[in-house]
C-alpha positions as CSV (number, residue, x, y, z in Angstrom):
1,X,65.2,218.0,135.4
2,X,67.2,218.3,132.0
3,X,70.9,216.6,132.3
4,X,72.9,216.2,129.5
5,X,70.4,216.9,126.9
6,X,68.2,214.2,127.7
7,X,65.5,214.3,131.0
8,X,65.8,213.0,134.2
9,X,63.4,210.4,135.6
10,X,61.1,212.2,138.6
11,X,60.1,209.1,140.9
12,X,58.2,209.3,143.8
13,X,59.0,213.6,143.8
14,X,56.3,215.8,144.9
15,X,56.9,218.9,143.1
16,X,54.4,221.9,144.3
17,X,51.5,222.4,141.7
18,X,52.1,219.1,139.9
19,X,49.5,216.2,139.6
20,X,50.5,213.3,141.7
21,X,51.3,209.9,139.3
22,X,48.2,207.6,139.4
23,X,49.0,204.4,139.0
24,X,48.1,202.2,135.9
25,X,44.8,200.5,137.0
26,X,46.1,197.6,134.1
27,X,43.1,196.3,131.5
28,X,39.8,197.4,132.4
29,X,36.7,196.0,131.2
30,X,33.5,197.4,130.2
31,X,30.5,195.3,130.7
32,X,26.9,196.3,128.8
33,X,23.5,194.8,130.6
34,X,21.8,192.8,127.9
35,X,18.8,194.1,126.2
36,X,16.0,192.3,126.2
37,X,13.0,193.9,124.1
38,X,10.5,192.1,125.9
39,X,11.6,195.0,128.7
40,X,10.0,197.6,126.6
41,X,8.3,199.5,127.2
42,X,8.9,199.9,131.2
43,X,6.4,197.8,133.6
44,X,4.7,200.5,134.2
45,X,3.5,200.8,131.2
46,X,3.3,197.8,128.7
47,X,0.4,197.1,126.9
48,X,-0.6,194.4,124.6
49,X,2.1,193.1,123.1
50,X,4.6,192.9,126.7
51,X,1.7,191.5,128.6
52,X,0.8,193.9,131.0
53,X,-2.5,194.7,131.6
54,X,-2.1,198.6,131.4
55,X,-2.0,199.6,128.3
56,X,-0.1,202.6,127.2
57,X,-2.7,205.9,127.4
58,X,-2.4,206.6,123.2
59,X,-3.1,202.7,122.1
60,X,-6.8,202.0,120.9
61,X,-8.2,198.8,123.5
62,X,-11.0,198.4,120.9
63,X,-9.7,195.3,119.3
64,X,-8.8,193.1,122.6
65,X,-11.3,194.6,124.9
66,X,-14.5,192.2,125.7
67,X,-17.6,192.8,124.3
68,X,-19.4,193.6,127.3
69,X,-16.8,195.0,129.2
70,X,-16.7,198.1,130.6
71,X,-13.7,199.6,129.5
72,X,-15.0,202.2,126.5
73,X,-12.5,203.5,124.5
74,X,-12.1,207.1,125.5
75,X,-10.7,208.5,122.5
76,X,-12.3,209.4,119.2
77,X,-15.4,210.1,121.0
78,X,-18.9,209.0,118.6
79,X,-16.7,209.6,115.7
80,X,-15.4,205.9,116.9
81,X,-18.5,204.3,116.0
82,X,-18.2,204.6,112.0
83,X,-14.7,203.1,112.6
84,X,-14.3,199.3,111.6
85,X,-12.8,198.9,114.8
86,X,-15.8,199.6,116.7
87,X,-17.7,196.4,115.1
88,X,-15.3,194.1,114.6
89,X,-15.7,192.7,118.3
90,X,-19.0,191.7,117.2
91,X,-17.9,189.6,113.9
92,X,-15.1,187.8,116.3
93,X,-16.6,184.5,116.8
94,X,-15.8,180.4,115.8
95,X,-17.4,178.0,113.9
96,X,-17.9,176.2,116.5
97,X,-20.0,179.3,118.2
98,X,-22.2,179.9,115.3
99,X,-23.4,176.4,114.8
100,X,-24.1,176.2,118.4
101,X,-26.1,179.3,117.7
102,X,-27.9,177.8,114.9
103,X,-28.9,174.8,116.9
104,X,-29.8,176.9,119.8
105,X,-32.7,178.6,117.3
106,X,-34.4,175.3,116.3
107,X,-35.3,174.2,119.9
108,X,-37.2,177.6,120.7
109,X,-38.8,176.1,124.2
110,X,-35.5,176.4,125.8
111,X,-35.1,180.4,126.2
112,X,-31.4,180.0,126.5
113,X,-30.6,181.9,123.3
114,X,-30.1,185.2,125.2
115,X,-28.3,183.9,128.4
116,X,-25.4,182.3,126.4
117,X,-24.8,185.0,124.2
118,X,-25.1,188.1,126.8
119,X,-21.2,187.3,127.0
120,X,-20.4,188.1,123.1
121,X,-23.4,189.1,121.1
122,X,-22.4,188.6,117.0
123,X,-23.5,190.1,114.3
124,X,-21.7,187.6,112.5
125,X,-24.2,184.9,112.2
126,X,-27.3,187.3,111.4
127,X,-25.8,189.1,109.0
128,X,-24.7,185.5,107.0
129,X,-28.4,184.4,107.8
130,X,-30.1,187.3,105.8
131,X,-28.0,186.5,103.1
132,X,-28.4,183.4,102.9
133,X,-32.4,183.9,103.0
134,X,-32.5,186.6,99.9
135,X,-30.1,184.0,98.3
136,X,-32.4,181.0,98.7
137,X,-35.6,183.0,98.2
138,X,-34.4,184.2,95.2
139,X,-32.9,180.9,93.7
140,X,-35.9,178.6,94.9
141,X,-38.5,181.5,93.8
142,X,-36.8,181.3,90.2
143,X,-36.4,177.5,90.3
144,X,-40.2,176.5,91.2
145,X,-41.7,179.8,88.9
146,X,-39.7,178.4,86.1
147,X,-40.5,174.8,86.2
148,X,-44.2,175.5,86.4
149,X,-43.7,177.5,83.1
150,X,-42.1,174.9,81.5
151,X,-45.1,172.4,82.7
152,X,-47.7,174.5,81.0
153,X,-45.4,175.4,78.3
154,X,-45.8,179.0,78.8
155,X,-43.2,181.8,78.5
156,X,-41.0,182.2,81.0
157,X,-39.0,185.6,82.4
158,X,-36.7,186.1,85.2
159,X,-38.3,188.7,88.1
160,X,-35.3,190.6,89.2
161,X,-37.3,192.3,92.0
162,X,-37.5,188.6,93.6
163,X,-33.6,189.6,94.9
164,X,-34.3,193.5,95.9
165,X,-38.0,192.7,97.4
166,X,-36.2,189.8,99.8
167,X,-33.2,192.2,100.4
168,X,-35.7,194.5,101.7
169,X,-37.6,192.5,104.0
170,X,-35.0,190.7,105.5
171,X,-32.2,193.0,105.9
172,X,-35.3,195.7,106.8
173,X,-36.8,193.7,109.3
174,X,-33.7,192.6,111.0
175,X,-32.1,196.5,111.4
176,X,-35.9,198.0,112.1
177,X,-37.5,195.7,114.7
178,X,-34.7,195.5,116.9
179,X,-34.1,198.8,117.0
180,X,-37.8,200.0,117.8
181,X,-37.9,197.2,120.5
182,X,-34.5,199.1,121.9
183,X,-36.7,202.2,122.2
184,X,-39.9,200.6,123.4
185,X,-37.7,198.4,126.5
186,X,-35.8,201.7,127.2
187,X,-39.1,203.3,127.8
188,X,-40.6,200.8,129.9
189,X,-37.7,201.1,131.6
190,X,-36.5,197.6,130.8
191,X,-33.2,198.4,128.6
192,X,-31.9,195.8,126.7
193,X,-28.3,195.7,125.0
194,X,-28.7,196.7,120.9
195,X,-26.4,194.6,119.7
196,X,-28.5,191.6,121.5
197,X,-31.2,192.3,119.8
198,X,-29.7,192.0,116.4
199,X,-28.4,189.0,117.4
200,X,-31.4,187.3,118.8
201,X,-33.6,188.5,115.4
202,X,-30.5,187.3,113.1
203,X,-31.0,183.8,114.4
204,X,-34.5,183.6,114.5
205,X,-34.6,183.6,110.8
206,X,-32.6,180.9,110.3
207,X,-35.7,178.5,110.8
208,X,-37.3,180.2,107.3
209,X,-34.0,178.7,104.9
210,X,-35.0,175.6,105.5
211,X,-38.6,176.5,105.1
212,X,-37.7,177.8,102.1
213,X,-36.3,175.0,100.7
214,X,-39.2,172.8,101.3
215,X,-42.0,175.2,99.3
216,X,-40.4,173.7,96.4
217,X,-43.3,171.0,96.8
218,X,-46.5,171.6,94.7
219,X,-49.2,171.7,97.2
220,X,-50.4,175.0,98.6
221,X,-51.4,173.3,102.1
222,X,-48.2,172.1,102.8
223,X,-46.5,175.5,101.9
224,X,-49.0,177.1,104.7
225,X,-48.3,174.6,107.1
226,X,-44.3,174.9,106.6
227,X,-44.6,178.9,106.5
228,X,-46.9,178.1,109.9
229,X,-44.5,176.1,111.3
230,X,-41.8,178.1,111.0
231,X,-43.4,181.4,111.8
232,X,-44.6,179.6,115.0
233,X,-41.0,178.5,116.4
234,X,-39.4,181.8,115.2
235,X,-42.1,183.7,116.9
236,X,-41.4,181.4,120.3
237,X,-37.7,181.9,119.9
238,X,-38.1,185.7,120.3
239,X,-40.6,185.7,122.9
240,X,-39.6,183.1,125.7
241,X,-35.8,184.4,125.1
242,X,-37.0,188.3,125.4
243,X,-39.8,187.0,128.4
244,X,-36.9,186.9,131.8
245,X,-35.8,190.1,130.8
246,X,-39.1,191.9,130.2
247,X,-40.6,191.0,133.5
248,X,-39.2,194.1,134.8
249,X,-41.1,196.4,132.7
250,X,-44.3,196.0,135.2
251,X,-47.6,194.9,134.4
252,X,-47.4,195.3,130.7
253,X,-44.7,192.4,129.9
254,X,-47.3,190.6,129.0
255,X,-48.3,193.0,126.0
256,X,-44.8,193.4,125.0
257,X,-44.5,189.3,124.9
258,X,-47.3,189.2,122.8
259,X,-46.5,191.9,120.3
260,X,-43.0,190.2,119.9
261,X,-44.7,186.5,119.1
262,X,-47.5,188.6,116.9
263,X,-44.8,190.3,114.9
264,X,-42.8,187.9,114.0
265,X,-46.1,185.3,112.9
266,X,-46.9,188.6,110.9
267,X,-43.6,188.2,108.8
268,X,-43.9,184.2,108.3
269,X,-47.6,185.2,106.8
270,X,-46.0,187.9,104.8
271,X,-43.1,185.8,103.7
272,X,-45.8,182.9,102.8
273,X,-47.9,185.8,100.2
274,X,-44.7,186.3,98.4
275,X,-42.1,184.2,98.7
276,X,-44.2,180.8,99.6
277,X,-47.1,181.2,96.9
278,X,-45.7,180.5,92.9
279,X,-48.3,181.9,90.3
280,X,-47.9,181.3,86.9
């Protein structure tokens, strides 16, 4: 109430239709949670980067999912498979796995090869292995033709289609064969995994660079023994690693075995008529 101009003090009145005095509840603090973005996404649904071992349903697995795993990416469909990220499983591989790889190829009686890689398959190593052959074939072809010019003093001219002929058969050879052994293993009802192919053939050329190497010496026996040589244990590298597996295609593993060692002595003989003989 209004008394002398200036207002009464109303304590402890209660006046109908007024809001009752609340008392002063005096400082109060606000406390946050503290963030932590190693919470985020929710549990439920981290992926890769959190931890968890859900990923989130629009993140492509392709990258950190296994080899032979069977966890496909769903989407994208075939149109995945002219991605980089659809191979680049196969090129993830150490030093230290490749030379093991290497080594594994020289000693073709064990028939290991294709138990230690079922795991992780690389294209890696074969692919570096056919280049490496056209290089060498093309640099020791050039190196030994030219010297025996020089010896009879005759003219001498660089063959480019040393490079492109080599190119051909190796990379050709390597894509080709595999791929109609896929089809012929599928049919005997044997399947094998692509990819495992390419990587078995890959490595079973590395026994031809060192071949290679040594038809730099002059005498046309030892160039047929090395090709022989090396034809032989590529040709048993193939078969006794392929052999376990094709035992299941029946009675006519035995063919299959043989066509495999056969085909592969065929390419050290054609690889001795053109890339192991110099003429002048």
């Amino acid at each position: 109430m209004m008394s002398g101009g200036g207002y009464s003090n109303i304590d402890h009145q209660k006046v109908s239709g007024s809001v009752p005095a609340v008392p002063d509840p005096g400082h109060v603090t606000v406390k946050f949670a503290d963030s932590n973005l190693q919470t985020f996404p929710p549990s439920a649904t981290q992926g890769k980067i959190s931890g968890g071992t859900n990923p989130p349903r629009d993140v492509d697995d392709t990258f950190s999912r296994p080899v032979n795993g069977t966890d496909e990416p769903q989407s994208g469909g075939w149109l995945h498979r002219f991605t980089v990220g659809a191979y680049k499983p196969y090129f993830d591989v150490d030093t230290s796995d490749v030379v093991e790889r290497l080594k594994e190829s020289l000693f073709p009686f064990r028939g290991t090869f294709t138990e230690k890689t079922a795991n992780n398959p690389d294209l890696y190593g074969p692919f570096w292995i056919c280049t490496t052959l056209i290089f060498v074939a093309a640099s020791i072809g050039t190196f030994v033709t030219y010297i025996a010019h020089k010896l009879k003093k005759q003219e001498w001219n660089y063959d480019i289609n040393l490079v492109t002929w080599s190119a051909g058969v190796f990379y050709g050879y390597v894509t080709i064969v595999p791929l109609a052994l896929y089809v012929v293993l599928k049919y005997f009802s044997a399947p094998s995994g692509l990819v495992q192919l390419f990587c078995l053939y890959g490595y079973s050329l590395f026994v031809f660079i060192p071949a290679l190497c040594l038809s730099v010496v002059p005498l046309e026996i030892f160039r047929w023994v090395i090709a022989g040589l090396a034809g032989f244990m590529s040709a048993t590298f193939v078969a006794l690693n392929l052999k376990a597996h094709i035992n299941s295609a029946g009675e006519r593993w035995f063919l299959i075995v043989v066509s495999i060692f056969l085909l592969q002595l065929a390419l050290s003989v054609v690889l001795k008529l053109y890339l192991f003989t110099v003429t002048v």
